[in-house]
N, C-alpha and C positions, 0 to 999 in steps of 0.2 A: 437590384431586384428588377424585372420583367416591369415593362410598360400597362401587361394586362395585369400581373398582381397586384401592380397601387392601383388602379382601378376598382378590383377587387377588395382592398384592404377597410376594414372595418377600423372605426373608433374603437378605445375598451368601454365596454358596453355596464352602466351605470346600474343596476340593479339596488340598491337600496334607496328603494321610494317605501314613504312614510305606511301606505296600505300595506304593502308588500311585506315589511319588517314587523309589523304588528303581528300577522299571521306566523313570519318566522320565528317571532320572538318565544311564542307560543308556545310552538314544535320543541324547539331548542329545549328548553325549558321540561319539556314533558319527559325527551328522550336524555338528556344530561344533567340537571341539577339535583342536589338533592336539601332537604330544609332540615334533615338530621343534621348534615354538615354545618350547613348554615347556622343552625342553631348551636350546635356546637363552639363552630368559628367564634362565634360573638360571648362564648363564655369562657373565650380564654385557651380552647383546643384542648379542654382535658377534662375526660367523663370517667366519672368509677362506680363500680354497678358490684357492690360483694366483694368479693376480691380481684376484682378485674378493672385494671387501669388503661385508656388506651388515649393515647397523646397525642397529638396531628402537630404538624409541622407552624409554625407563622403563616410560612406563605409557601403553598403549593400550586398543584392543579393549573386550571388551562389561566393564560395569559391572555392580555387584551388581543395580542397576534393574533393568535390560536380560536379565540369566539369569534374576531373579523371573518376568518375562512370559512370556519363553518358557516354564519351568520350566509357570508355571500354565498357559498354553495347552497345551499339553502333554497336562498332568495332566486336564482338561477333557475329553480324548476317551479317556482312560481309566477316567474316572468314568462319564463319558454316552456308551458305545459306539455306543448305537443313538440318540440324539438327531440334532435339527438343533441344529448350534453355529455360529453367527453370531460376527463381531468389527466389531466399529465402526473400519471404516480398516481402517487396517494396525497391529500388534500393534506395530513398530520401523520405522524405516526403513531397512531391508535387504532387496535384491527377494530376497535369497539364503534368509532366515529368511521372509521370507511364500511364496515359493514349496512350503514343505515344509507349510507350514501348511494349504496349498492342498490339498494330497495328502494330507493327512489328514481333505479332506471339511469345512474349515472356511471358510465362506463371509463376503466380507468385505460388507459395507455401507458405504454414503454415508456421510461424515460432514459434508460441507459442507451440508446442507440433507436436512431427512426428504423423504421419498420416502413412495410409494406401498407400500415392501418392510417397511418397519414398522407395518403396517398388516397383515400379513399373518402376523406374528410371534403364536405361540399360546402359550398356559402351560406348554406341553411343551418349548419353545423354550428354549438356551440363551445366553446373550448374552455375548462376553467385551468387557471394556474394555481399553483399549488402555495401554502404560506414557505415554503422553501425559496419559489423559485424556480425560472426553467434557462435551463443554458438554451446561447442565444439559435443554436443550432436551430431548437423545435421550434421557439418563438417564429424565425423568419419563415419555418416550414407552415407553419399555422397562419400565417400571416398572407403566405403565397396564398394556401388554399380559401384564403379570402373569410375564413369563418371568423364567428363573435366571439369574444376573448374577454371573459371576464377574469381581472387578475387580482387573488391574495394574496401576493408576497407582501412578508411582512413589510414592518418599512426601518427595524433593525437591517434585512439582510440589503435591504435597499441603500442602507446609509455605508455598507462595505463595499458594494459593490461601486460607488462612487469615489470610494477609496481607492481603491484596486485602479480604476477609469484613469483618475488623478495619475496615480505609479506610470501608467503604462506611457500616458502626454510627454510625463517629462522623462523617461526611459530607465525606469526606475522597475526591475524587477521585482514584481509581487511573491516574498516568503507567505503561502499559505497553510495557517495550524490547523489541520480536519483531518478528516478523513475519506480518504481520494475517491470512495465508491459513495459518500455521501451525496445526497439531492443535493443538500448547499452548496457545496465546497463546486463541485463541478459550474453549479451555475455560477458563482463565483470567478472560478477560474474563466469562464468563457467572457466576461469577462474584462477580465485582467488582462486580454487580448486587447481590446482598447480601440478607439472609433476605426481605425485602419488596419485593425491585424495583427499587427506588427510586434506588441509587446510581449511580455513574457512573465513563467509565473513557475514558481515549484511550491511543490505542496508536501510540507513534512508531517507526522502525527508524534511520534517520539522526541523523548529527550536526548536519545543513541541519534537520530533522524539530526538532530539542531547539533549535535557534536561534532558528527561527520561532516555538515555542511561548514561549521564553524573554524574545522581543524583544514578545511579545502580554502575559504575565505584566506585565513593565514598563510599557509606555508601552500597551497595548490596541491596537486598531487597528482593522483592514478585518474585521470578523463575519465577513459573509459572503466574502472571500475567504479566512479561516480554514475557514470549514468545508466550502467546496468541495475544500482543499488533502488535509484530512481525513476523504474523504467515506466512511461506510464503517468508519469504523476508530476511530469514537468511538460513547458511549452512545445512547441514542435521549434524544431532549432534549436532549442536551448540550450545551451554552451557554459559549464561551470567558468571557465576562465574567464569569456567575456561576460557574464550576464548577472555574476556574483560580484559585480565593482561596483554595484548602486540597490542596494536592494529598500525596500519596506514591507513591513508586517500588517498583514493582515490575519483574520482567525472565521472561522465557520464560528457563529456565533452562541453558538449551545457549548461551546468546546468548557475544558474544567478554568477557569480565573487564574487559580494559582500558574497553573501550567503554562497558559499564556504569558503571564507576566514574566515566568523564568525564562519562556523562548527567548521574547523580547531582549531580557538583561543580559543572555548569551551571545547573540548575535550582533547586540549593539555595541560589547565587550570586544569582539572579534574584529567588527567592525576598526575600532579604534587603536585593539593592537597591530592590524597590519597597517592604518593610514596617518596614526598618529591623532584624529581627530574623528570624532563623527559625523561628518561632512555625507558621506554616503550610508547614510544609515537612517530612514525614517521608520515612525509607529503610530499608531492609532489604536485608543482601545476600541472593539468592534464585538466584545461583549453583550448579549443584549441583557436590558435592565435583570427582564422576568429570570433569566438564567440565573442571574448572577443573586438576586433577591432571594432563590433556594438556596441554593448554596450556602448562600450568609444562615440562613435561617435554620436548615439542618447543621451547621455548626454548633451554632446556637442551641439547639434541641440536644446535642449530643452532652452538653454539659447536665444533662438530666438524667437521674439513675433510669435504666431501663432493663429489660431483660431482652427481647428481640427489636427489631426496626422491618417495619415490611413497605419495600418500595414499591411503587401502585404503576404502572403502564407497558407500553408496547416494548418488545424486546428489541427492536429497531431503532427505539428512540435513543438518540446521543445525551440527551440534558438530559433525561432519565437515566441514565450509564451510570452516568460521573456523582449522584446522588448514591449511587451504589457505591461506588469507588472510593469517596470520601466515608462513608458509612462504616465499608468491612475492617480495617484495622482497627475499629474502636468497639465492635458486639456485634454477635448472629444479626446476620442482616441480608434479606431475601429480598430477590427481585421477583415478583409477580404480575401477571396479567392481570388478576384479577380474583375474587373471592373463591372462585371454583380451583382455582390451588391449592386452599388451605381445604385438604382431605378431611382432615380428622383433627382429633388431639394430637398423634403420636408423625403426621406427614404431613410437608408440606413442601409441592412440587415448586422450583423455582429454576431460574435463567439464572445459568454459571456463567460471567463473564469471561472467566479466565478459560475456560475450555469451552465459549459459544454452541454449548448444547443444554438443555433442558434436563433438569435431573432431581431424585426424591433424596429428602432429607429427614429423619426421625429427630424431632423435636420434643417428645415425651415429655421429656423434662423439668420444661417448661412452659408447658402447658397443660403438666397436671392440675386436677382440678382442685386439689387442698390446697395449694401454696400460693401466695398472692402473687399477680405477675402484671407488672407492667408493659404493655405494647405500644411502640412507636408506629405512626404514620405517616409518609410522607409522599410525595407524585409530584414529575417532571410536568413540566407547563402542555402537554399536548394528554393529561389524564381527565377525564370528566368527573366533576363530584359524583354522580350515580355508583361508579364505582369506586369511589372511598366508602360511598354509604354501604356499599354490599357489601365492602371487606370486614369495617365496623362490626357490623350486625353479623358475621359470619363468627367474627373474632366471637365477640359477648353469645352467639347461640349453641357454642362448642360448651359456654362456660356457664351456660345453664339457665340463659338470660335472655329472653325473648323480645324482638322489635316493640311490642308494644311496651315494657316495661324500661326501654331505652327512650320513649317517645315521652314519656312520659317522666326519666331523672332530671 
């Protein structure tokens, strides 16, 4: 870096002081909680109102991560009233949480590639990081233009990213489980690059993805039809032959648990069949808690008769995915935004994973209003109670059952 950028270069700039966070805490509170939930939560997560049962998960909704970010972005336009405050992305994947964020005049930026808009960024400028993460690209670009940087990253993706640091010292190629166009995975991999550069990293998402790479570890193969398959989604230089003789795991930390752990057993399998030992084979789980806490928890939930399951958050969001994923082999189970999907009795619009477009479904059936019907609830750590509570009350006002007579069960 430039002699005038550290000049320039700003501390990360502290914004939870104790005035500050009270006023936050407030807001937060106004625009996301809700005491239906809440009240709920605390009797167990199962309300029945006539014949309408609807069940919420153990543990859903935002994570300690997840209210940190907010909390600091927040806090960010009450430190800096009259500043420009920029975020790199989006702060969660919730259009519900970046929509307010909007309206408080907080302007998002590219993160898939700088732009011309950082460039434009002045020392008066505020910058927030996102609980994702920013590869280091933007960081040092932020960093040049000398603005205030207030940083959410969680401190899960933070505890990989010392992982990946680790790999890269001792030349130890970072396998990364995500998803290559993800916020995380990317700041991840940047990385996995390591204090000088120099390291290296591929990023698989499938179990076809850990095959291939496992069946190349073994026996070697076609270069180049390896690195066409992975084009994109590995280091610059990266070399199956050299750079596949030391590897360790790491994972985008939303990723599904099971999943990971089968990478893992494959690769450190593979490992050992070509060297005899697992001498060149490291792991770490990089799971974070809140992830893996749903998971267990809609397992959990599934062992309970239901008739549908509706998952609560942003279609972006990856730890919201895998709630679905885990969910559809066992009962009708929809991915939703949020309460204005559920149309009627007889439709409810929902996020098709398998063909990533949006599309209606005739539910009638089970939502007619004679036959008792029990409803699951459940949301990925980046969903706010407000909108469990509107699904809730949407679910029970189709079924004849008004808010106030639910405030009141």
């Amino acid at each position: 870096m430039s002699e005038a950028a550290n000049k320039t270069k700003k501390p990360r700039v502290n914004v939870r002081r104790p005035d500050v966070m009270e006023r936050v805490s407030a807001e937060v509170a106004v625009h996301f909680h809700s005491s239906i939930v809440e009240k709920l939560r605390d009797r167990g997560g199962k309300i029945t109102v006539g014949n309408t049962t609807v069940l919420l998960a153990e543990q859903f909704g935002f994570c300690y991560g997840v209210e940190r970010a907010i909390d600091l972005a927040y806090a960010s336009r009450r430190v800096f009233p009259e500043s420009r405050i920029f975020l790199i992305g989006e702060i969660i994947h919730n259009p519900d949480v970046n929509r307010h964020l909007r309206e408080m005049d907080i302007v998002s930026l590219p993160w898939q590639e700088l732009d011309a808009s950082y460039n434009d960024l002045t020392e008066d400028d505020v910058v927030i990081v996102p609980a994702f993460g920013a590869p280091t690209v933007f960081m040092d670009k932020v960093e040049e233009r000398g603005c205030y940087v207030v940083d959410t990253t969680c401190g899960d993706v933070m505890k990989v990213w010392r992982r990946v640091r680790g790999y890269a010292k001792d030349g130890v190629t970072s396998i990364i489980h995500g998803k290559s166009n993800h916020e995380e995975t990317r700041a991840t991999a940047s990385r996995a690059l390591g204090e000088n550069g120099d390291g290296n990293y591929l990023i698989v998402l499938t179990l076809g993805d850990v095959d291939y790479v496992c069946d190349f570890i073994r026996s070697g193969g076609d270069k180049a039809a390896f690195m066409e398959r992975f084009q994109g989604e590995h280091s610059v230089g990266f070399d199956p032959e050299i750079h596949l003789r030391q590897i360790g795991v790491a994972n985008q930390t939303t990723m599904l648990k099971s999943e990971t752990e089968e990478i893992q057993r494959r690769l450190r399998k593979a490992a050992i069949d070509r060297d005899g030992n697992e001498a060149a084979f490291q792991m770490f789980d990089t799971i974070c808690g809140a992830t893996q806490e749903r998971q267990d928890a809609l397992f959990e939930m599934l062992r309970k008769p239901m008739d549908l399951l509706l998952v609560v958050g942003g279609y972006n969001s990856s730890n919201t995915a895998h709630l679905v994923e885990i969910a559809e082999p066992e009962l009708p189970t929809f991915f939703i935004r949020g309460a204005s999907c559920i149309k009627s009795l007889e439709e409810i619009v929902h996020y098709d994973l398998h063909h990533r477009e949006e599309r209606s479904s005739d539910y009638s059936r089970l939502f007619s209003e004679e036959r008792q019907v029990t409803v699951g609830i459940t949301a990925g750590a980046s969903c706010p109670n407000n909108l469990i509570e509107e699904t809730l009350v949407k679910i029970f006002a189709l079924r004849g059952v008004s808010r106030e007579l639910l405030t009141e069960a």
